[in-house]
N, C-alpha and C positions, 0 to 999 in steps of 0.2 A: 560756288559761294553765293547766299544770299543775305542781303542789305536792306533791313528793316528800317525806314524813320518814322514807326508811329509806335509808343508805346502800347498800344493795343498786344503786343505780341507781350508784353512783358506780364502785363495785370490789368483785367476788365476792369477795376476798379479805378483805374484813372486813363480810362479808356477816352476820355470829353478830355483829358490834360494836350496841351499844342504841340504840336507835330515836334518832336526830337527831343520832348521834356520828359522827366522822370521824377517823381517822389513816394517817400516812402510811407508806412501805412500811416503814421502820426502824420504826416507831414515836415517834420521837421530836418529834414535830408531832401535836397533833388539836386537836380543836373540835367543839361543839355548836352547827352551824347552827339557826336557827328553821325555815330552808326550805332545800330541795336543788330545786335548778328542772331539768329536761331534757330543753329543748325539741325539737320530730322536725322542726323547717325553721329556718332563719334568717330567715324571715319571723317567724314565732313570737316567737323570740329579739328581734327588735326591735322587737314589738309589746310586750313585757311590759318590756323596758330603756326603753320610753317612758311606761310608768305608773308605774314602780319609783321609790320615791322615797327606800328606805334603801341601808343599805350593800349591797355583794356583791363577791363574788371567783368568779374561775371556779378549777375542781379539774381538773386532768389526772390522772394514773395515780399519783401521789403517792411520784414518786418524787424527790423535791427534799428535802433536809436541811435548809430554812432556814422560817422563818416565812413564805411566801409566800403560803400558802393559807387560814390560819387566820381563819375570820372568826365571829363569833355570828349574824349573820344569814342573810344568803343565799349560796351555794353556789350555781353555775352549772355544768353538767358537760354537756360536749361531747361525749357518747359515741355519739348518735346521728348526727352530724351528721359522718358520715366518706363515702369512697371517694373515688373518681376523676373528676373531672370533665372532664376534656377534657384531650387532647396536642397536641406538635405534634411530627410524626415529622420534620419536617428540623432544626430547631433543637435536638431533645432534649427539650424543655419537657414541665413536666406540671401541672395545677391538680387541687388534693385541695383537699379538704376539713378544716377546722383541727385536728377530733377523732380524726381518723384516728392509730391508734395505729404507730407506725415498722413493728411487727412484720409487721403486713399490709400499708405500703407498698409494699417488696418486692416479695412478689409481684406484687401490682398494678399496679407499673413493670415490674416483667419479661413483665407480660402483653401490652405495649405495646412490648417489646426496649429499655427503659430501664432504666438504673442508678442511683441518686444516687450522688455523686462521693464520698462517704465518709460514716462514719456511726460512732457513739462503740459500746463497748463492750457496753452494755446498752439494750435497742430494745423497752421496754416502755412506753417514753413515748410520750405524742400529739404528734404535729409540730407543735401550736402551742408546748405548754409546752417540747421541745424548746427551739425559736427563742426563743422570749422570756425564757429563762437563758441563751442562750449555749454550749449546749452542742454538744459537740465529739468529735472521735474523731483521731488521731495522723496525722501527715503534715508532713514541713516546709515543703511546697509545697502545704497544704490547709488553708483557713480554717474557721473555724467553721459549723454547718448555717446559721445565720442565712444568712451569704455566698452563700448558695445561692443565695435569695428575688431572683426577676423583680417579682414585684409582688405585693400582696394587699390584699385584704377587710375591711375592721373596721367595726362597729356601734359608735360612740358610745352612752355612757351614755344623750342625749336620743334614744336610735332610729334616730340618720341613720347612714347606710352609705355607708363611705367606701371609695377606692379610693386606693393609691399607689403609686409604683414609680417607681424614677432618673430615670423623666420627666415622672412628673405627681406632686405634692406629692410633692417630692424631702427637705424639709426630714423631714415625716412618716413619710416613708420612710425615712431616716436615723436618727429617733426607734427605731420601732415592731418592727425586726429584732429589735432586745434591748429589750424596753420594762417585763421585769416583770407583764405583763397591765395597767399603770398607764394606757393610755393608751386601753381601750376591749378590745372585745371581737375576736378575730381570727377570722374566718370561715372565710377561703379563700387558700388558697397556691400561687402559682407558681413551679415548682421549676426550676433550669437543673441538668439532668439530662446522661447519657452513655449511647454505647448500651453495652449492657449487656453484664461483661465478669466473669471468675474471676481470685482471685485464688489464689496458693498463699502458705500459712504456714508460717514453721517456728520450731521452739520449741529453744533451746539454751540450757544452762547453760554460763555464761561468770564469769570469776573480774571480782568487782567493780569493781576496779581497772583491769583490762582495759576494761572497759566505760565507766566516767568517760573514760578517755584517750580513745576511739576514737568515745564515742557521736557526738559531733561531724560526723564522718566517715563513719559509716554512717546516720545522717540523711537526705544525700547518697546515697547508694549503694542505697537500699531507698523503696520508694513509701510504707510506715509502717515505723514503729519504734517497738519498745514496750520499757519494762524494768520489770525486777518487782525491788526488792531487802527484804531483811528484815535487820530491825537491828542481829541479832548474826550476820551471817553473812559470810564474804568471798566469797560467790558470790551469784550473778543470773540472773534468767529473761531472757533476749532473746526479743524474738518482733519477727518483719520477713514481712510480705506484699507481693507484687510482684507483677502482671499477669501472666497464663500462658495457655499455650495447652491446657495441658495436659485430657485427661479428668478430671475431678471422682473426687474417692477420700479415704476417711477414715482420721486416722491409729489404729492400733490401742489400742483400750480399755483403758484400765487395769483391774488386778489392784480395786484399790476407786476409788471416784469421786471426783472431786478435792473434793468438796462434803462426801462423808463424809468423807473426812482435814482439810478444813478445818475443819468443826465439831466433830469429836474434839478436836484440839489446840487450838483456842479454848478449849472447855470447859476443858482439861485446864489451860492456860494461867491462864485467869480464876481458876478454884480454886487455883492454886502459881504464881505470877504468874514466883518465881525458877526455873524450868522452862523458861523462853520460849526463852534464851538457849544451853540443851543441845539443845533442839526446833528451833532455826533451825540448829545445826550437823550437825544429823541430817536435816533433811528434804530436803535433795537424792537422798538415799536413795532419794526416792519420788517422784523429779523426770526424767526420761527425754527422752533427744533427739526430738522427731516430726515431721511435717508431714503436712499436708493441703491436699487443691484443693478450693477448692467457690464456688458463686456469688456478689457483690461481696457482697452481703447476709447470705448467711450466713458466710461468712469472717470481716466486720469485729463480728460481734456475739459474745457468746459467755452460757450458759447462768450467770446469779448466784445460787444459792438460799441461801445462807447470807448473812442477812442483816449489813449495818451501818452505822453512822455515818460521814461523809467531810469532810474540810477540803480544798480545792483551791486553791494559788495558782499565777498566772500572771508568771512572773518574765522576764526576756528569754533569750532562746535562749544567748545566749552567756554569761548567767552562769549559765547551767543547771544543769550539770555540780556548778558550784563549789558552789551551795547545795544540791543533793540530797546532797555529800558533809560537807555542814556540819547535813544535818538526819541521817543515818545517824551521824555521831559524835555528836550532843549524846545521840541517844537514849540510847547504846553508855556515854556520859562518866555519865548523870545513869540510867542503869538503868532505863528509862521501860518501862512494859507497853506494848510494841506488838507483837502476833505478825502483824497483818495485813503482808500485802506493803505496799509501798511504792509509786507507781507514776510513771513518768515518760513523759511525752511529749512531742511537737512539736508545734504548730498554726502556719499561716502567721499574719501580720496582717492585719487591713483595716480597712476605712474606717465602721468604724457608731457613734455616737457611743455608746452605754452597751457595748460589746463589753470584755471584759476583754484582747480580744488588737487594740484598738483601735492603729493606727500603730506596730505591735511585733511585732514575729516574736518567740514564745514559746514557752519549755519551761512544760509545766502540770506540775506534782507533785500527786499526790495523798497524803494520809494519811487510814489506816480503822483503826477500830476497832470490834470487834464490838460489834452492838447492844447485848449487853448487860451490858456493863462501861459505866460510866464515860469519857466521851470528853473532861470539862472539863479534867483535869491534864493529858492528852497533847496537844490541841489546844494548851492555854494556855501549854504552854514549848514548841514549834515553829513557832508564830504568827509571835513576834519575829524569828524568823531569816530569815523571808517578807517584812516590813517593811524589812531590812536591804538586800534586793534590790528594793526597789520595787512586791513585789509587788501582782498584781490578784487580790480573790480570786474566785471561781465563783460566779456571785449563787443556785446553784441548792445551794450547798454550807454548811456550819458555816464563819463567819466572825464578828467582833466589829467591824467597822470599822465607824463613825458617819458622817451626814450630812458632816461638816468632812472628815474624812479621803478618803472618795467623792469629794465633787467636786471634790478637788486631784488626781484619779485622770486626771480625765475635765475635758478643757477647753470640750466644747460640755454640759456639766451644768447651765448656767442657763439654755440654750437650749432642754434640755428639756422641763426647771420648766415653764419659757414654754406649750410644746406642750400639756404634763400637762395645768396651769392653765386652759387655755382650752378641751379638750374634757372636761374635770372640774370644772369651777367650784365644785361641792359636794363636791368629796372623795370621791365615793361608791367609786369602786376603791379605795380606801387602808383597807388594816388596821393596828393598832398598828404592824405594822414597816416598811411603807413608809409609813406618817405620819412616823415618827421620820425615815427618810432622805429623806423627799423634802418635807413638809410646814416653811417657811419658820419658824426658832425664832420 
């Protein structure tokens, strides 16, 4: 067993942060582990979860907005313990490894002529913490990454290593898709994969209105569909990718990078907050029609450096429309500082029991706020209008919802208690905020 105290093993990127500290890619999450553990085998791994007798959480890429990772004690980081473990070339299948970060999945499946079937926006996460929030990339006929999962690996807290999948512990396997890391440690993942395929983008400013009426309709008509709106604007970004044959070709660079004019106008915004509103009717100015071909993986992802904070809720597909048009006027009504885009998309629904897009074909909305402003007033009057549609929020996102409110979300909720309970009996996965939501008052 070995005992890390410098977050260096966790993420280069706050590699300069003091010896036993941690945060996460906004900032707005950290913690001072006792210990940072990083094992090189999952042998390892369940030799040392069968001596351990305090608390721990494991750390992916720390890209999650919500208290999920936060722990005083132990920190478990899967960064070693990635690649490819075996295919199957007729079925499409692939088994990785849980640490394996999405960025080099990719390639990895394409080195084998596989594609995963879709993949969210930003692909700096490891495909366990992925799956076990729930997270997602646009499609009205494509479910969440969890949806993917044939079968997989987990290390109970006591060291035993488990297997499940729709055929064998089915009930666990229905848990464990979206489990929060609550349920044990995730090892190994089998993926139902496609072979591997391009997609082409294209990017069009479309008057906003236009876009409420029709998104509905080009849902339908496009394999993703994306919209971007900002709060004092009557125009919108559309972006729709669809399968192509086409050769691979980039669209041409802009004049300055979309990350420099993003972090201009934040700044500029944060400091004269009453600016936001002349800056949203001016930046289409800097907004240009384009497209591009290029492989399913690098298509569906795209480059984030300007950091921020994000609220996510999942509301049904068909009141979609209505509530994205009821979160762009409260802003517009009540003058709120939001310059970030706005974001809308699709996910199918399915069948996994903590899934936010659980028995529900849903529009996700997101709301961002640069990291470094203040994101409690803005979250706190858009919230309610998410509750008004029923919504679910992104367990991987800024949300306020309690134990009581969660599991009238989710009808198999005590069923997972159940599961939690009996391969946790001491609590040892649960931090302050999944003690709050899943811990029995």
């Amino acid at each position: 067993m070995e005992y890390f105290d410098s977050v260096e093993s966790i993420s280069q990127e706050h590699a300069q942060s003091p010896i036993g500290h941690w945060q996460n890619w906004s900032s707005n999450q950290s913690c001072t582990p006792k210990h940072v553990f990083q094992p090189v085998s999952t042998s390892e791994l369940a030799s040392t979860l069968k001596e351990y007798s305090g608390k721990l959480r494991v750390v992916g890429s720390g890209h999650s907005f919500s208290p999920l990772v936060n722990s005083n004690d132990m920190l478990i980081s899967l960064n070693q313990i990635t690649g490819l473990i075996g295919s199957d070339k007729s079925e499409h299948t692939a088994r990785v490894m849980a640490g394996t970060p999405l960025h080099q999945l990719g390639p990895l499946l394409e080195s084998i002529d596989q594609s995963m079937m879709n993949l969210g926006d930003i692909d700096h996460q490891s495909i366990a913490g992925a799956i076990t929030t729930g997270t997602h990339g646009t499609g009205a006929k494509l479910s969440c990454l969890s949806h993917l999962i044939k079968s997989m690996t987990l290390i109970a807290v006591d060291g035993s290593v488990i297997e499940c999948s729709a055929s064998h512990n089915r009930e666990l396997f229905n848990a464990a898709r979206v489990s929060l890391g609550a349920l044990g440690i995730i090892t190994e993942i089998e993926l139902q994969n496609r072979p591997k395929y391009r997609l082409k983008e294209s990017i069009d400013v479309v008057p906003l209105k236009e876009a409420l009426t029709n998104i509905e309709t080009w849902k339908h008509q496009h394999r993703h569909v994306e919209l971007f709106a900002f709060g004092y604007s009557d125009q919108a970004i559309l972006k729709t990718l669809n399968i192509t044959e086409e050769a691979p070709f980039q669209a041409k660079a802009p004049l300055i990078s979309d990350d420099s004019l993003l972090t201009l106008f934040c700044e500029v915004t944060r400091k004269a907050p009453k600016l936001t509103s002349l800056i949203h009717h001016q930046i289409f100015r800097f907004i240009k029609p384009s497209s591009r071909v290029d492989e399913s993986y690098k298509a569906l992802t795209s480059v984030r450096n300007v950091r921020f904070n994000e609220m996510e809720y999942q509301v049904s597909s068909e009141t979609g429309p209505e509530c994205f048009e009821r979160i762009i006027n409260h802003i517009q009504k009540h003058k709120l500082p939001a310059f970030f885009p706005i974001e809308y998309r699709y996910v199918a629904g399915d069948d996994i029991w903590l899934s936010p897009f659980y028995n529900r074909d849903s529009a996700s909305i997101s709301i961002h706020q640069y990291y470094k402003q203040d994101y409690h007033g803005l979250f706190g009057e858009l919230e309610p209008i998410f509750d008004d549609y029923q919504g679910r929020p992104h367990w991987g996102k800024i949300h306020t919802k309690e134990q009581k409110q969660l599991s009238e979300m989710y009808p198999h909720w005590e069923t997972f208690q159940a599961i939690r309970q009996e391969l946790d009996p001491k609590n040892q996965l649960l931090n302050p905020a999944l003690s709050a939501i899943f811990k029995k008052p």
